[in-house]
C-alpha positions, 0 to 999 in steps of 0.5 A: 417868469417860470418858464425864465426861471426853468430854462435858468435853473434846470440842469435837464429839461423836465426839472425846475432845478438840477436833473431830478425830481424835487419838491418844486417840480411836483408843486408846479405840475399840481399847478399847471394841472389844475390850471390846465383843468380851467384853461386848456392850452395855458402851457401851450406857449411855455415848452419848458414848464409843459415839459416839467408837467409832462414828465411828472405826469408820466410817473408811475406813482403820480398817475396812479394819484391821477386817476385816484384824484379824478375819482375822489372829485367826481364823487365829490362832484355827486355828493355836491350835486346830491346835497343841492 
């Protein structure tokens, strides 16, 4: 059904809607990422939601958060491991 709807929506491939960035993109890359992070390969079959993932991804801003995020949980992660 999301990948009907980007293929419907979108006026540039990489984008839910129009040929910018919105809120909706972001919301969907959080999604997929964190799908992907339990599922490898989920987007697999989903060419245009892999490449609305992909471009937001590939933002600056966003790959600083990345690799912010996977520090924060890792840490996490040991203070859980720590506590049990």
């Amino acid at each position: 059904m999301l990948e009907k709807m980007a293929a419907t929506y979108s006026g540039t491939e990489g984008f839910f809607v129009g040929g910018k960035l919105t809120w909706v993109d972001v919301y969907g890359f959080h999604m997929f990422s964190r799908l992907e992070e339990g599922w490898p390969g989920a987007l697999d079959e989903y060419p245009k939601l892999r490449a609305i993932s992909d471009n937001v991804a590939s933002r600056p801003k966003v790959k600083d958060w990345l690799a912010t995020r996977v520090r924060r949980e890792q840490d996490l992660g040991n203070y859980i491991d720590w506590l049990l």
